[in-house]
C-alpha positions as CSV (number, residue, x, y, z in Angstrom):
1,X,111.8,25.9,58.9
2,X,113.0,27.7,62.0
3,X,111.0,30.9,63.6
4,X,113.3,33.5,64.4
5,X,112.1,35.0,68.0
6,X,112.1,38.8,68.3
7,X,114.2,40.7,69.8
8,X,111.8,41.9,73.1
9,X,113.1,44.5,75.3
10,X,112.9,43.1,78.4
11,X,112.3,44.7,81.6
12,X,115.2,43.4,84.6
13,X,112.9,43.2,87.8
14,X,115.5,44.2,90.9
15,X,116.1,41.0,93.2
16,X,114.8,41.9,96.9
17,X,117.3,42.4,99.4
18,X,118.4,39.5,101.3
19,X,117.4,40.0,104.9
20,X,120.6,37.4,105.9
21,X,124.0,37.0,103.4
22,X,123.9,33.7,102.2
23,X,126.2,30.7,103.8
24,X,128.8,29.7,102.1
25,X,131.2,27.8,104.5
26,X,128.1,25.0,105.0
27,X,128.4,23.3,101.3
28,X,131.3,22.8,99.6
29,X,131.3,21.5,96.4
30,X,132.2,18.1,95.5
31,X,133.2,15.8,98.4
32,X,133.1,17.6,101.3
33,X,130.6,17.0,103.8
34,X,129.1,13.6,102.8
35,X,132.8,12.5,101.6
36,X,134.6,13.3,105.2
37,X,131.3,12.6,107.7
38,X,129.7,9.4,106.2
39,X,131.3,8.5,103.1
40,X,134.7,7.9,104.5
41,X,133.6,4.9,107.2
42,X,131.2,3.3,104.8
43,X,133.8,3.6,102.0
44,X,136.6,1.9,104.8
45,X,133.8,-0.7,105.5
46,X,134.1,-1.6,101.9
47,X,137.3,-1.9,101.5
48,X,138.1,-4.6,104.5
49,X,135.1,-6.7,103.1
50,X,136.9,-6.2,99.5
51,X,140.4,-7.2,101.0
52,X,138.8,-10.3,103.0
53,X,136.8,-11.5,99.7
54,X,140.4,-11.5,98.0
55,X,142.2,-13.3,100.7
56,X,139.2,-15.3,100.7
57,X,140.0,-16.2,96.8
58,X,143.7,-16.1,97.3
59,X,143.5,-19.4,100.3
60,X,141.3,-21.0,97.9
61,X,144.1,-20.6,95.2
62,X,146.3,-21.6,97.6
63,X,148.7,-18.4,97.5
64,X,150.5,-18.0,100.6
65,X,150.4,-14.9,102.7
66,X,149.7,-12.6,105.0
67,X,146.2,-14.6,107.0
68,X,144.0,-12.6,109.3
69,X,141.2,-13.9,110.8
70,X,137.9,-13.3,109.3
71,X,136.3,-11.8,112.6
72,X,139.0,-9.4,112.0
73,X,137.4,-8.1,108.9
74,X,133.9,-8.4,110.0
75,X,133.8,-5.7,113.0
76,X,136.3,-3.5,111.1
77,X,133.7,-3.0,108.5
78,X,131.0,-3.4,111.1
79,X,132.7,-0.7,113.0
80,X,133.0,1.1,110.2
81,X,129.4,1.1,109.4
82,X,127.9,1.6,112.7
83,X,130.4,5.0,112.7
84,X,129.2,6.2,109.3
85,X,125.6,5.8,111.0
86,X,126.3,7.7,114.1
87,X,127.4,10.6,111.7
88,X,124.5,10.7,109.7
89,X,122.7,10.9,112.5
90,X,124.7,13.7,114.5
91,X,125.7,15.6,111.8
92,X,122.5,15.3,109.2
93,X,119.3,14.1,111.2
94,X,119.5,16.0,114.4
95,X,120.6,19.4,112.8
96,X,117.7,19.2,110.3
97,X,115.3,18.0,113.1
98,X,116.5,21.2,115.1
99,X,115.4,23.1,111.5
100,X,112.3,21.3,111.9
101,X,111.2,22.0,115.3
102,X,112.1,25.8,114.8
103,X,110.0,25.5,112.0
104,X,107.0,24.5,113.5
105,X,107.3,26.6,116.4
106,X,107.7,29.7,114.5
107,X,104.5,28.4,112.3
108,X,103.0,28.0,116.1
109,X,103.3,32.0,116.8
110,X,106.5,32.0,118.4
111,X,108.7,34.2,116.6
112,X,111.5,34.2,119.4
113,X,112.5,30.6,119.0
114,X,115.7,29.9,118.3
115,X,117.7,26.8,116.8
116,X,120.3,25.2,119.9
117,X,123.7,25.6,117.9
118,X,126.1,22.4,117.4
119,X,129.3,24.3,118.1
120,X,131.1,22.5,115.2
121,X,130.0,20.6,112.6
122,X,129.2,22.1,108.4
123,X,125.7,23.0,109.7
124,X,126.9,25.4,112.2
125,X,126.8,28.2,109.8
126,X,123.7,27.7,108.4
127,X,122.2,27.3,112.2
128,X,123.6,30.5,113.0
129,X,122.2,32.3,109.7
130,X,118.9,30.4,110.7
131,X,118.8,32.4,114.1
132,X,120.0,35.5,112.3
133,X,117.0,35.0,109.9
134,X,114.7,34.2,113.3
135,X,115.8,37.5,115.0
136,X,115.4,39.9,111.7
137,X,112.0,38.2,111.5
138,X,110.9,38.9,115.1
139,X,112.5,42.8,114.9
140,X,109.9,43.1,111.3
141,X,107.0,41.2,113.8
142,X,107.2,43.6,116.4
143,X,107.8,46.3,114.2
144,X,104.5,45.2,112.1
145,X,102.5,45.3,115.2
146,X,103.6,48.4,116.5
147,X,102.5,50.1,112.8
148,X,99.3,47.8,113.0
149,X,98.4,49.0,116.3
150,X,99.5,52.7,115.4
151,X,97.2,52.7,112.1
152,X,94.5,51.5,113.8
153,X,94.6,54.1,116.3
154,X,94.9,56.7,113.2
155,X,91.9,54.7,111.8
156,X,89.8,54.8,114.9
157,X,90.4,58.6,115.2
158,X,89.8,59.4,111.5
159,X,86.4,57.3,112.3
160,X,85.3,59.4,115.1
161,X,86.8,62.3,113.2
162,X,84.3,61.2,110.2
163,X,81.5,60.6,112.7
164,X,82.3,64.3,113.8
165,X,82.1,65.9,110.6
166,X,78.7,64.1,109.5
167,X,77.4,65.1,112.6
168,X,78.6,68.4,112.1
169,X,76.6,68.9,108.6
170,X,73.4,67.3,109.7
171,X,72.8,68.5,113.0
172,X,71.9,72.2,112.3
173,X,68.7,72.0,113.0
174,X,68.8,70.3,115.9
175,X,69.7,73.7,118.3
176,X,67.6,76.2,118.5
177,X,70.8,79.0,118.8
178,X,73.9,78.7,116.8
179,X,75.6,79.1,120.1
180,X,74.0,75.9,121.6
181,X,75.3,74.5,118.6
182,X,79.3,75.2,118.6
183,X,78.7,74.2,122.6
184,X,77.8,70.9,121.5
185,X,80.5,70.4,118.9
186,X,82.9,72.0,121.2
187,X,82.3,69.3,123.9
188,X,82.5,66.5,121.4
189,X,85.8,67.9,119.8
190,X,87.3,67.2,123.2
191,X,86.0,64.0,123.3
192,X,87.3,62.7,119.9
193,X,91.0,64.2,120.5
194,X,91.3,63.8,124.2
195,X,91.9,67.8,124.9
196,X,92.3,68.8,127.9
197,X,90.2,71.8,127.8
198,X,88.5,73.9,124.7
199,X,87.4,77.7,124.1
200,X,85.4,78.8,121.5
201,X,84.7,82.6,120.0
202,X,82.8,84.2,117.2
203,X,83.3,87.5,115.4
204,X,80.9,89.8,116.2
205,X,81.2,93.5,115.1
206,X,85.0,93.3,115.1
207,X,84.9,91.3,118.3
208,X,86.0,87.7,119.5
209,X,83.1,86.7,121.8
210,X,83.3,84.2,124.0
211,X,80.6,81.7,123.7
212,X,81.6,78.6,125.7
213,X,84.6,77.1,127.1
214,X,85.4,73.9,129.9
215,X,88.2,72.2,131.5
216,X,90.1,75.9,132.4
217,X,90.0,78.5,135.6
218,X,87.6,81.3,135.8
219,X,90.5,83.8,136.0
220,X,92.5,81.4,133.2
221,X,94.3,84.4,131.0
222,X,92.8,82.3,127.2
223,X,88.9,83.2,128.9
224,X,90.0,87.0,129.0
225,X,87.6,88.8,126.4
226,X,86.9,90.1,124.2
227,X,89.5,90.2,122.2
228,X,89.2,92.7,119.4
229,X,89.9,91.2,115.6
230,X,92.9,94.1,115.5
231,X,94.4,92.9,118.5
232,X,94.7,90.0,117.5
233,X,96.2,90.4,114.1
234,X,98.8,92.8,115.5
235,X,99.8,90.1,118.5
236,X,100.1,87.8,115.1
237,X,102.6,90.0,113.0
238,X,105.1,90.5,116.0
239,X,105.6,86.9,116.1
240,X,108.5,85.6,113.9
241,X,107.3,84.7,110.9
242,X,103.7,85.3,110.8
243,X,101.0,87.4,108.8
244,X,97.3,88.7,108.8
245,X,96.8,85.5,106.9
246,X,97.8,83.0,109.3
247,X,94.1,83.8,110.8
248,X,92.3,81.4,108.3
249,X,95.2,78.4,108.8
250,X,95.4,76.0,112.0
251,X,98.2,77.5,114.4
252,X,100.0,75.1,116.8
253,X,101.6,76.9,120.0
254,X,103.5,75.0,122.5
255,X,103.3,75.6,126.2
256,X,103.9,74.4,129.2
257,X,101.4,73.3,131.5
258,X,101.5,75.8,135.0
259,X,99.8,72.9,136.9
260,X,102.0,72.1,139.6
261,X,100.7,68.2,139.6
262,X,101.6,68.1,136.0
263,X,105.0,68.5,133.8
264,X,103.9,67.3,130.7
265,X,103.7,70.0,127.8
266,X,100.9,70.9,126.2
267,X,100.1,72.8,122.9
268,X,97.1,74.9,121.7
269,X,95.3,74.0,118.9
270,X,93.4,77.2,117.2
271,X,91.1,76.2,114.5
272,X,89.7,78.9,112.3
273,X,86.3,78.9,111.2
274,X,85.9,80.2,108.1
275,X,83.1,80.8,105.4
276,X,83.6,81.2,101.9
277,X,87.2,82.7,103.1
278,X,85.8,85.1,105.6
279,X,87.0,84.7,109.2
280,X,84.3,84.4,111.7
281,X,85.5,82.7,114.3
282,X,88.4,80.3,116.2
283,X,88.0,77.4,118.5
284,X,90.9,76.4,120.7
285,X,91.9,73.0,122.2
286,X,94.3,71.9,124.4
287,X,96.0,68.8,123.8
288,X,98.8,66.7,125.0
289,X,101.8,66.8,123.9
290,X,102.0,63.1,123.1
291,X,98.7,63.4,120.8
292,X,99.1,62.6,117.0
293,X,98.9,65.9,114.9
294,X,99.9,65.3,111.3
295,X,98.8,66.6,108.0
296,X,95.4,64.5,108.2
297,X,94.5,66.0,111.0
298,X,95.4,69.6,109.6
299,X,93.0,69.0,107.2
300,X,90.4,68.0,108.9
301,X,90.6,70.4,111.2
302,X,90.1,73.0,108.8
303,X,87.3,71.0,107.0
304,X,85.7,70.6,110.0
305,X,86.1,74.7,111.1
306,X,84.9,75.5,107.5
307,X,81.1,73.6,108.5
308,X,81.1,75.3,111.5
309,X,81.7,78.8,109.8
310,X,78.9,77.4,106.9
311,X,76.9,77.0,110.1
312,X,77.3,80.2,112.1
313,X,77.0,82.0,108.4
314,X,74.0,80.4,107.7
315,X,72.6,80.8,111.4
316,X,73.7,85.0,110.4
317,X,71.4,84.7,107.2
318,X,68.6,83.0,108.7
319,X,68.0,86.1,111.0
320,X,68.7,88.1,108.5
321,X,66.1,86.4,106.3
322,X,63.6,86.3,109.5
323,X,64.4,89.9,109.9
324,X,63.9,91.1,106.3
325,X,60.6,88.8,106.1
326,X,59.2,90.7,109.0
327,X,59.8,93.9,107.7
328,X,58.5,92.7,104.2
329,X,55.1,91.7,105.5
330,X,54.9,95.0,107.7
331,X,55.3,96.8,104.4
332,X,52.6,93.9,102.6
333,X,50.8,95.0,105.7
334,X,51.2,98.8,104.8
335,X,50.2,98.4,102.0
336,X,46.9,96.6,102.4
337,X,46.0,98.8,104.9
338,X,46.2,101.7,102.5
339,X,44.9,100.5,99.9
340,X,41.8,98.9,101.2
341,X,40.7,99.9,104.3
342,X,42.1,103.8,104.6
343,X,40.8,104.6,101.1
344,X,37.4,103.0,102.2
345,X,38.0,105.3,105.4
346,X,38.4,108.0,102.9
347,X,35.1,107.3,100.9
348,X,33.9,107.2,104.0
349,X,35.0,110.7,105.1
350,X,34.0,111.8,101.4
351,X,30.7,110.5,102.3
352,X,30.4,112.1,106.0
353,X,31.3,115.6,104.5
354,X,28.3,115.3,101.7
355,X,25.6,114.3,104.5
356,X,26.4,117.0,106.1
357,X,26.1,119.7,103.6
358,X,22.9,117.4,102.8
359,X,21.8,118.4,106.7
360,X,22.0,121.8,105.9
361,X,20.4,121.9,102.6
362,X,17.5,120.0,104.5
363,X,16.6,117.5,101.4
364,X,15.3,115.0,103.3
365,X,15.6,112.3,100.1
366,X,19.0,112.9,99.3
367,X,19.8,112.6,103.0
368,X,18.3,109.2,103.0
369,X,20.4,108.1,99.9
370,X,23.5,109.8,101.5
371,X,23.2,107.6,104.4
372,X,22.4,104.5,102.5
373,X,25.8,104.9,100.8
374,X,27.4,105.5,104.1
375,X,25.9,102.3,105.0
376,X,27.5,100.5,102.1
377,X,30.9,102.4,102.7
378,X,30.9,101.1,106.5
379,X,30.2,97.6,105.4
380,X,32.7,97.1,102.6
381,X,35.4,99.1,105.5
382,X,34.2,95.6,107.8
383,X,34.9,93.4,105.4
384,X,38.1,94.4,104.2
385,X,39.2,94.4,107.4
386,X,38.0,91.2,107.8
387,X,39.7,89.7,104.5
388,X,43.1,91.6,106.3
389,X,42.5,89.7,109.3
390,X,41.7,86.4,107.7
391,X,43.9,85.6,105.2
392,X,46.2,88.6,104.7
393,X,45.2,89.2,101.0
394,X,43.7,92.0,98.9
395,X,39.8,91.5,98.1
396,X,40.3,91.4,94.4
397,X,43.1,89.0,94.0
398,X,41.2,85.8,93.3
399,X,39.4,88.0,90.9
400,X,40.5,89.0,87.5
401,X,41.9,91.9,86.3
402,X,39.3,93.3,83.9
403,X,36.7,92.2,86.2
404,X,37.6,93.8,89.4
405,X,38.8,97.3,87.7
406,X,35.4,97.2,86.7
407,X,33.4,96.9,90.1
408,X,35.9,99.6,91.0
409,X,34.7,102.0,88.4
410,X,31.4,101.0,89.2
411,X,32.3,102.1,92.7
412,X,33.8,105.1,91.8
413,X,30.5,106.2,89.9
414,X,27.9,105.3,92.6
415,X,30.0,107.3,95.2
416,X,30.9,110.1,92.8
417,X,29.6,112.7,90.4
418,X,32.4,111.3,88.2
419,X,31.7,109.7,84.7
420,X,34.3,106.9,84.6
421,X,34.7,105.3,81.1
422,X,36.3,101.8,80.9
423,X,38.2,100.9,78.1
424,X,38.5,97.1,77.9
425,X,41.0,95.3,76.0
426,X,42.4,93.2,78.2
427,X,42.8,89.2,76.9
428,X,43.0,86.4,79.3
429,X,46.0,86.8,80.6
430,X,48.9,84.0,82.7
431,X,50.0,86.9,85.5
432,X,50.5,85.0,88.9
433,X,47.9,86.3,91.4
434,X,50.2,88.5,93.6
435,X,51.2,90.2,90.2
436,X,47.3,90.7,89.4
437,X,46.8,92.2,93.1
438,X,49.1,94.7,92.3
439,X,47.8,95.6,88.7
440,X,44.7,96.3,90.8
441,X,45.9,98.7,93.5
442,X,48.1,100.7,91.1
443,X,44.6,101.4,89.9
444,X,42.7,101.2,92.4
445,X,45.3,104.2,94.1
446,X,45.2,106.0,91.0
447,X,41.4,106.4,90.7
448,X,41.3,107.1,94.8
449,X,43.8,110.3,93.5
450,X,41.6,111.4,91.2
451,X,38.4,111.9,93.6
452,X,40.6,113.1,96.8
453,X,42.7,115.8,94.8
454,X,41.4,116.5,91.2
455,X,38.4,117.5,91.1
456,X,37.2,116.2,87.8
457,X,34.5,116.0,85.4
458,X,35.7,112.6,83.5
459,X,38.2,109.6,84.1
460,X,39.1,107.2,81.5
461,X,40.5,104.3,82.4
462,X,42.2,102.0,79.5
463,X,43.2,98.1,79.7
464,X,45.1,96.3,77.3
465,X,47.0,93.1,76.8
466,X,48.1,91.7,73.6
467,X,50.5,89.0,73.2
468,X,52.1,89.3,76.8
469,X,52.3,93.3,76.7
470,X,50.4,94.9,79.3
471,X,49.1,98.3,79.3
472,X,47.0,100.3,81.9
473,X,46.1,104.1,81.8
474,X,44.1,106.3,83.9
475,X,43.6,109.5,83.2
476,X,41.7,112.5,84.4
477,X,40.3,116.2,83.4
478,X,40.7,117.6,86.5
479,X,43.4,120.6,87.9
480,X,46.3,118.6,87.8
481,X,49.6,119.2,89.9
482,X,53.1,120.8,89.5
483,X,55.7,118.1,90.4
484,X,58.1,120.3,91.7
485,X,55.4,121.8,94.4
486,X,54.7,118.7,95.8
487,X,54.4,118.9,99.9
488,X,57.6,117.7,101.3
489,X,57.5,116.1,104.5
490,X,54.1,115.3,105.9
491,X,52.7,113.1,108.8
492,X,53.4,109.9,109.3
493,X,51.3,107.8,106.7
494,X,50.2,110.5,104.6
495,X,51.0,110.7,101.2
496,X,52.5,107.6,100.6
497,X,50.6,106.6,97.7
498,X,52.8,107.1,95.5
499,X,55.5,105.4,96.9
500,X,53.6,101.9,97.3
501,X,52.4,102.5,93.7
502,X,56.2,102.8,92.5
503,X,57.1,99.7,94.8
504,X,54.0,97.5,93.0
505,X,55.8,99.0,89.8
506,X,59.0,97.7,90.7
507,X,57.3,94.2,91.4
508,X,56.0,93.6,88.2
509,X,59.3,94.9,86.6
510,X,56.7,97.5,85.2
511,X,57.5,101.0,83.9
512,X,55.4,103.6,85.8
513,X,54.8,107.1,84.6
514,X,53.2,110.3,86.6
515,X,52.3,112.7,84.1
516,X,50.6,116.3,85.3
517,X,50.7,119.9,84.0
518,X,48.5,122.7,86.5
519,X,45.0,122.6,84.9
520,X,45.8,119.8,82.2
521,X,44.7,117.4,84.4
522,X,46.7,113.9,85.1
523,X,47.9,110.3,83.9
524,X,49.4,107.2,85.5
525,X,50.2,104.8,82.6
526,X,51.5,101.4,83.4
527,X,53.7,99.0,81.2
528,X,55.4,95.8,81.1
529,X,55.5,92.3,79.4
530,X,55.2,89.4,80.9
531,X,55.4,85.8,79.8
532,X,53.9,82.4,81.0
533,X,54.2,84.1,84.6
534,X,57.7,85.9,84.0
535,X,58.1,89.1,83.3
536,X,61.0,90.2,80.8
537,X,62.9,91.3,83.9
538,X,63.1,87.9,85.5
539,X,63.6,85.8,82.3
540,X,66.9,88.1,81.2
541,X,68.4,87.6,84.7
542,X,67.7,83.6,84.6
């Protein structure tokens, strides 16, 4: 029973190249070197000992002949021998002892050995290819070294290159000015590639400023600034070759260095910083013109000039944010201010103008109550401000809603001839406390309206909330208003009731309505949904 083997496509692996041709002059095949060097004296050894055996036999026969003497024989063949092993030693033992030294010293580290060459014999060749061998080896040594030693340099700079850009992300907050900042890591670029000098610049309302620079002249022509953005793009387009987008790519420019104690050239590294592809920035370096600048270092130079743009982008926002926060709490501020303390100011002048007309009615009771009010009015005006001053938060805001538009109809009774009904129909409810602050001002503003400018008989003042819809009315009998005969312009801080009422609106993602007719009286009706915290606004855009 015999398997048949199946027919595999096999794959023919390519021999390497031989680093030396192969020898062929040193072996022959057949007799040749062991037949002419050593076999020939031992085989002539053995044939004068086989001719003196047969004379031997022939005497003893008594055959007459030609009779040498035995001695004869003996130091032919010993002759013989003794020359066969004199030729096993020159031409075998001391060539392959040559091979072995060489050997060992090559094993030892010594790659220039070499083996001394017989001048004739059949190892000649193969000594000769042996050295050939020995010198190809010691080119591919030295050659090895030389790419050892220049990948380790690449290594060591791709380290400290690595070192660089860590250093780069994390130490942010470790300068208290972005400008400090690209100082530093301007510095410590010059350190990692050896430049001879460095300039950095940042865009700045069309501008290339110069933030730092060391290692050139005062009066060096690269410090002259700034440099406008335009300039620079139009010094770029009448060069051969280039475009506006060159700005965001690393651009090499040779020169020559105008030192008079120097003649080597130099070139100018410009790295752009960049963010999110917007140019704000560049940092130069001058470099040798011996330094290594491949397409590694390319890359991480614009890696590296994209962190710094992140940085000096982020350093941009961070003001901006500081800036916008400042003017956000000056408007919280604002606010407050109007809402509490003026409107108590207001009550307060309400109040002043009754005991007054109570003076010169000369009721001597209701003067009493008149000033007891005006009491109450000072103190609640103290301790808003004091709640301001503390903790920067409305009075009501830890309260809830239905509970504090209730003390402020109650309010709005004692210091009024108003009757205030409250409509209550407001559930427990999951609105955030800043969002139930503003619920509270809007009405808190709207019922301050109706006592400074309608003078009305009744206010009704509605609050509902079922199943996260909110709705909140105030509404009046008074004179009402024409919208279209609103005053204009006023003095600073008047009038601006309205305003913070539509910006607490806009907070909630509420709809706000001002609704008036001349002697129809008014109504400020609030609406919006909100959810677990979320109003409908902020859930769609999430």
């Amino acid at each position: 029973m015999s398997a048949t083997r199946p027919n595999c496509g096999t794959r023919r692996v390519p021999e390497p190249e031989c680093l030396v041709p192969p020898q062929t002059r040193w072996y022959r095949p057949g007799f040749g070197l062991i037949c002419r060097q050593v076999m020939l004296p031992l085989f002539i050894a053995v044939l004068l000992l086989f001719v003196f055996m047969v004379q031997i036999l022939l005497r003893r026969l008594g055959v007459e002949g030609l009779q040498l003497p035995a001695w004869i024989y003996a130091g032919g063949a010993l002759l013989c021998i003794l020359r066969g092993i004199y030729m096993v030693r020159v031409t075998l033992i001391h060539p392959i002892a040559r091979v072995h030294d060489w050997v060992s010293q090559v094993s030892d580290g010594d790659m220039r050995a070499r083996i001394t060459e017989p001048g004739t014999g059949d190892f000649e060749g193969l000594i000769r290819d042996i050295n050939a061998l020995g010198q190809r080896m010691l080119e591919l040594h030295e050659g090895l070294e030389e790419q050892v030693a220049e990948q380790t340099r690449s290594l060591e700079q791709k380290t400290q290159s690595l070192e660089l850009l860590y250093e780069v992300v994390t130490s942010s907050t470790r300068f208290d000015t972005v400008e400090a900042l690209l100082s530093h890591f301007m510095s410590r670029f010059g350190e990692v590639f050896r430049a001879r000098a460095a300039v950095i610049r940042i865009l700045a309302r069309g501008r290339l400023e110069l933030v730092d620079s060391h290692g050139l002249e005062p009066d060096s022509p690269w410090l002259a600034g700034p440099v406008t953005l335009r300039e620079m793009l139009r010094r770029r387009s009448r060069e051969e070759g280039r475009n506006a987008a060159d700005l965001k790519d690393v651009e090499f420019e040779r020169l020559e260095d105008d030192r008079e104690d120097s003649a080597r050239a130099m070139f100018v590294a410009t790295i752009p910083m960049l963010c999110r592809g917007t140019y704000l920035g560049y940092l130069q370096l001058f470099l040798h013109d011996g330094e290594t600048v491949n397409e590694d270092t390319r890359k991480m130079f614009l890696n590296v000039g994209q962190h710094l743009g992140v940085m000096i982008e982020q350093s941009r926002l961070d003001d901006e944010s500081e800036r916008l926060f400042t003017v956000e709490a000056r408007a919280r501020l604002a606010n407050e201010l109007h809402d509490s303390l003026a409107q108590t100011l207001a009550s307060l002048r309400i109040q002043v103008r009754v005991l007054d007309e109570t003076l010169h009615q000369g009721e001597e009771q209701v003067t009493w109550e008149e000033l007891e009010k005006l009491e109450t009015q000072v103190e609640e005006a103290i301790s808003e401000l004091r709640s301001l001053i503390g903790q920067f938060r409305a009075p009501y805001q830890s309260q809830e809603v239905a509970g504090s538009v209730a003390k402020l109809v109650e309010r709005c009774r004692d210091d009024t001839s108003l009757s205030v009904f409250l409509q209550n129909e407001w559930q427990d409810d999951t609105l955030t406390p800043a969002m139930r602050a503003d619920v509270i001002r809007i009405v808190q503003e709207a019922l301050t309206n109706v006592r400074k400018h309608a003078d009305a008989d009744t206010v009704r003042v509605l609050l509902r909330h079922r199943d996260g819809s909110f709705r909140i009315v105030v509404e009046d009998d008074g004179i009402g208003y024409d919208e279209n005969r609103l005053p204009g312009a006023a003095a600073p801080g008047e009038h601006i009731g309205r305003q913070i009422m539509a910006e607490r609106a806009e907070r909630l993602g509420a709809d706000l309505k001002l609704e008036s007719e001349p002697g129809e009286g008014s109504r400020v009706t609030l609406e919006f949904e909100c959810r677990d915290g979320r109003t409908v606004t902020e859930a769609g855009a999430e």
